[in-house]
C-alpha positions in Angstrom: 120.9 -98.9 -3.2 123.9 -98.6 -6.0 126.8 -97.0 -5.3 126.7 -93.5 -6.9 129.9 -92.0 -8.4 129.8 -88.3 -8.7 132.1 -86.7 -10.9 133.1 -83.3 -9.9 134.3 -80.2 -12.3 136.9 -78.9 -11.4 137.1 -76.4 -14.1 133.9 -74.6 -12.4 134.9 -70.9 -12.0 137.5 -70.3 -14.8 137.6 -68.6 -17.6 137.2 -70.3 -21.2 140.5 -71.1 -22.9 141.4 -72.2 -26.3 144.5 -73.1 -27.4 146.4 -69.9 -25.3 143.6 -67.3 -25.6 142.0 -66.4 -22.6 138.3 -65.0 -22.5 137.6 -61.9 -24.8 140.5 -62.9 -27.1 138.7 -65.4 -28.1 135.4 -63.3 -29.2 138.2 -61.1 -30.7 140.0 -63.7 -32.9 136.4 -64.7 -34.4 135.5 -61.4 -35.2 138.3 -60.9 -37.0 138.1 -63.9 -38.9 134.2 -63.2 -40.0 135.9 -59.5 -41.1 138.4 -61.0 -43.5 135.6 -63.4 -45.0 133.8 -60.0 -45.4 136.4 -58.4 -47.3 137.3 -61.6 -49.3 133.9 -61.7 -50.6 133.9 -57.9 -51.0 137.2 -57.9 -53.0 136.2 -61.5 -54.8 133.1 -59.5 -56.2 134.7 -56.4 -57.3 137.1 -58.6 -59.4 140.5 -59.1 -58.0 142.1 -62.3 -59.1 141.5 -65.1 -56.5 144.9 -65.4 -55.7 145.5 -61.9 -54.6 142.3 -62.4 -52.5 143.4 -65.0 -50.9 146.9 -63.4 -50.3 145.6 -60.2 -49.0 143.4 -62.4 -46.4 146.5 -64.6 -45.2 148.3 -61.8 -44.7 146.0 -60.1 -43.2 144.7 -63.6 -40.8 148.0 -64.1 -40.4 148.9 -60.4 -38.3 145.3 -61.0 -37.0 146.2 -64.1 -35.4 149.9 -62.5 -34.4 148.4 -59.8 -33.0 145.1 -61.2 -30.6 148.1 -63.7 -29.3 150.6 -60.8 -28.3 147.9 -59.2 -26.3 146.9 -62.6 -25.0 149.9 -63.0 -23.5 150.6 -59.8 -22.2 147.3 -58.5 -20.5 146.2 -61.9 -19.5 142.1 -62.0 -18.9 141.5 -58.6 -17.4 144.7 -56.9 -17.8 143.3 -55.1 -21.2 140.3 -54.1 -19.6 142.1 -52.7 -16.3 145.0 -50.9 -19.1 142.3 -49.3 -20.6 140.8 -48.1 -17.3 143.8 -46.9 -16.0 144.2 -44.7 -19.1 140.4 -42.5 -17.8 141.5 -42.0 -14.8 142.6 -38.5 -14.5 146.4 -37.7 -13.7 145.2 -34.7 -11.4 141.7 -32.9 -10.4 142.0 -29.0 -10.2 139.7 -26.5 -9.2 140.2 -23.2 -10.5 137.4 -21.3 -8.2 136.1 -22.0 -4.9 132.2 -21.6 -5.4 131.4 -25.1 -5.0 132.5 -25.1 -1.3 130.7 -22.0 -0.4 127.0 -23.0 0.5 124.2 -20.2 -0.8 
């Protein structure tokens, strides 16, 4: 019998990363870009000039871009999601009239 060499992953578990976004950043980053194609072709057709088209879009990719790395960095992989969370959960529960503690 050959000897067998098994290679093992060791990335197994972990979230997908490219180039500094973590998981739904990524997802977020290529929505974006497919909405500035959208409204390149949108403004293209109605007749801007090219190069204001293509300005608008930069601009545009460019805060994109800025902004998807900016949360990146400071919620991490699940910080967003547990930020968002955090922001339903009500501050305080009152109860203005006893009747749900009195049995019929």
């Amino acid at each position: 019998m050959a000897n067998s060499v098994y290679h093992i992953n060791k990335g197994i578990n972990k979230s997908i990363e490219f180039r500094g976004l973590k998981a739904q950043y990524i997802w977020y980053l290529g929505g974006g870009v497919i909405f500035l194609l959208i409204v390149f072709a949108a403004m293209y057709i109605s007749g801007i000039p090219s190069l204001v088209c293509i300005a608008v879009v930069a601009l545009a990719g460019m805060a994109l871009v800025i902004k998807i790395y900016s949360l990146s960095n400071k919620y991490g992989e699940h910080g967003m999601m547990k930020a968002i969370a955090r922001r339903s959960i009500p501050q305080r529960v009152t109860c203005h009239s006893r009747k749900i503690f009195i049995k019929h």
